[in-house]
C-alpha positions as CSV (number, residue, x, y, z in Angstrom):
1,X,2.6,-8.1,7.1
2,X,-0.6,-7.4,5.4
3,X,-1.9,-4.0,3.8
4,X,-5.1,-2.7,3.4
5,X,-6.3,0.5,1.3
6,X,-9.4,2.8,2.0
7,X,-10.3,2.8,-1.0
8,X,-13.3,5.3,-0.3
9,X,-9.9,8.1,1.1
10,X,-7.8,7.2,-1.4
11,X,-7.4,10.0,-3.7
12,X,-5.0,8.4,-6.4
13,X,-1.9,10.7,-6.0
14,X,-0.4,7.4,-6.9
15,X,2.9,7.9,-4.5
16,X,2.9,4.5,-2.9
17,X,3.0,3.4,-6.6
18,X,6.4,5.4,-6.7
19,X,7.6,4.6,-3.4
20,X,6.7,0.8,-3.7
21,X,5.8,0.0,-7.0
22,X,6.3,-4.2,-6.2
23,X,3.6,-4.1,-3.5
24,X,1.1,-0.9,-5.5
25,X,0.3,-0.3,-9.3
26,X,-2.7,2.1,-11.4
27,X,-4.3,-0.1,-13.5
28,X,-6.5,2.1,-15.1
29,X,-7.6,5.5,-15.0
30,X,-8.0,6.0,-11.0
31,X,-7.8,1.9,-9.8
32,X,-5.8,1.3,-7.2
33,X,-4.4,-2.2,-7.4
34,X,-2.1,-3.5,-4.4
35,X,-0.9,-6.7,-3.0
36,X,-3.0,-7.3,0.7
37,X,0.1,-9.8,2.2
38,X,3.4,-8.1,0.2
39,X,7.1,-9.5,1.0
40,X,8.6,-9.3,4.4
41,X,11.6,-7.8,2.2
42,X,9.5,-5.2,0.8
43,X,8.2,-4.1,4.7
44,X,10.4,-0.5,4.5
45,X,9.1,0.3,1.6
46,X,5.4,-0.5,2.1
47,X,5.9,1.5,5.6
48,X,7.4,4.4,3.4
49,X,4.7,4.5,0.9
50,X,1.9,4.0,3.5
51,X,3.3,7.4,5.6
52,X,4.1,9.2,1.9
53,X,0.0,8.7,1.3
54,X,-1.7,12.2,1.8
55,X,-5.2,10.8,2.5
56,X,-3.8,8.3,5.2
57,X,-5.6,5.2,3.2
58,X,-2.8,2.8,3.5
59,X,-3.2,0.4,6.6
60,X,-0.8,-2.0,7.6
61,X,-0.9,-4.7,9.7
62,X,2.4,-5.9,11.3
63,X,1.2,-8.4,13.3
64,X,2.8,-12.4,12.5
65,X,-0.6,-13.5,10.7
66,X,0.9,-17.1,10.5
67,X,-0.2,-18.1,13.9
């Protein structure tokens, strides 16, 4: 799985941070830090937090990326 955020739609309402705090953190006043490839173990709640986002700005990718 890999994850991208539109950084430029992202508004910082910070609930993937809540929903899915492994995979999304604030690191400073309105930065968006998140890991691109998370955990297959951590796929519901990346899915969650991406369809919790208000802006739509979380992408994800499900495709096997290892072939």
């Amino acid at each position: 799985m890999r994850i991208a955020v539109d950084l430029n739609r992202c508004q910082f309402y910070a609930q993937c941070c809540f929903l899915a705090p492994e995979a999304f953190r604030l690191e400073a006043e309105q930065v968006l830090a998140y890991h691109p490839h998370p955990d297959d173990a951590l796929r519901e709640k990346v899915v969650r937090a991406a369809a919790a986002c208000p802006t739509g700005a979380i992408l994800i990718d499900h495709r096997d990326l290892s072939r």
